[in-house]
C-alpha positions as YAML, in Angstrom:
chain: A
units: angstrom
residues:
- id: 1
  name: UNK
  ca: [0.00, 0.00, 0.00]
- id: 2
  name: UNK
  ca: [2.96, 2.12, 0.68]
- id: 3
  name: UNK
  ca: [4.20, 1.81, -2.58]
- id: 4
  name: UNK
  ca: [1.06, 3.36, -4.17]
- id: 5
  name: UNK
  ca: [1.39, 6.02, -1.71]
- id: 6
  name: UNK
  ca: [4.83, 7.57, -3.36]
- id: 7
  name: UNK
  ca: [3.83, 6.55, -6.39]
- id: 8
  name: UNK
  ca: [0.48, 8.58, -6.73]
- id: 9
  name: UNK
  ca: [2.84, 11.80, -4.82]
- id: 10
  name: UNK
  ca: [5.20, 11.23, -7.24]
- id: 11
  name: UNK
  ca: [2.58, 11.40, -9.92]
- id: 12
  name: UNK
  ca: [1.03, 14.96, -8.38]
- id: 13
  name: UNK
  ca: [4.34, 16.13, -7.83]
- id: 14
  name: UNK
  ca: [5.05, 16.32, -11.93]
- id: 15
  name: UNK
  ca: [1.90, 17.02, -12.99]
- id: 16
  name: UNK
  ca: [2.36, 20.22, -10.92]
- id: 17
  name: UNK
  ca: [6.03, 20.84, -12.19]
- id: 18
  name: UNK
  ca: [4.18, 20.60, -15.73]
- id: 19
  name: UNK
  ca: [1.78, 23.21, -14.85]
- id: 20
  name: UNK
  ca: [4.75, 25.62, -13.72]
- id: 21
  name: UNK
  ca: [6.82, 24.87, -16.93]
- id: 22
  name: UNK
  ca: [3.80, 25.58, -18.67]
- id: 23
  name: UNK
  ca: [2.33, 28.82, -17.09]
- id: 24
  name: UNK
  ca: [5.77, 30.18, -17.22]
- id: 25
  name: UNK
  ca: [6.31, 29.77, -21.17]
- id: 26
  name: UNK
  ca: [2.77, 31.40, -21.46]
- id: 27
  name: UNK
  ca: [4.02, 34.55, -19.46]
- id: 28
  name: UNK
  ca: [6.86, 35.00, -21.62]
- id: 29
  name: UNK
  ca: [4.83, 33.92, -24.76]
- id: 30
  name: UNK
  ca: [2.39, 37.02, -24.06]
- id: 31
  name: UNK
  ca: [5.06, 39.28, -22.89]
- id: 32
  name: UNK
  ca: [5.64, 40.14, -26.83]
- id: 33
  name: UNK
  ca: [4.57, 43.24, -28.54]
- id: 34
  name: UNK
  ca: [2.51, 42.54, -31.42]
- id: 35
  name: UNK
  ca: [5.33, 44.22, -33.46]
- id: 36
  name: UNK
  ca: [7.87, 41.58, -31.94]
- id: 37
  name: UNK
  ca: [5.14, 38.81, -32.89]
- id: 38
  name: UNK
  ca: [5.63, 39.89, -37.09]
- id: 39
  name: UNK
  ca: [8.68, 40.76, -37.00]
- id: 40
  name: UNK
  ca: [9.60, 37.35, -35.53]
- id: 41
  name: UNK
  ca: [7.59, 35.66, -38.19]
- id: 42
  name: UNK
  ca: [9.12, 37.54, -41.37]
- id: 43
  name: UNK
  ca: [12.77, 36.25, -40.15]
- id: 44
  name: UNK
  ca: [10.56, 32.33, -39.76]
- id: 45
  name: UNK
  ca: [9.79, 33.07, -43.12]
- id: 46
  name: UNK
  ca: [13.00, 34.24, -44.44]
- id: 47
  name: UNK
  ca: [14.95, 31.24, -42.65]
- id: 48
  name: UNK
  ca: [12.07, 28.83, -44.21]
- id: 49
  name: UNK
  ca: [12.44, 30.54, -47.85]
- id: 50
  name: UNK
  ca: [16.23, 29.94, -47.66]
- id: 51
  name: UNK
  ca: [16.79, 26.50, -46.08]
...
């Protein structure tokens, strides 16, 4: 029963590292300007055009 025990913590303990790795990639993702957002996608589209 023990065994259950740690592994059910275990199991809570990354789904709530996974909720902080994902939260904090969503503050940073919204932290761009929408002027940051194109101008980040014309050099995508440059680096796509010439690979």
């Amino acid at each position: 029963m023990k065994v259950w025990k740690v592994v059910g913590l275990a199991g809570l303990v990354g789904v709530a590292a996974t909720g902080v790795v994902i939260a904090r990639g969503e503050r940073k993702r919204r932290a761009y300007t929408p002027e940051e957002v194109r101008d980040r996608l014309k050099a995508r589209v440059k680096e796509a055009a010439n690979a």
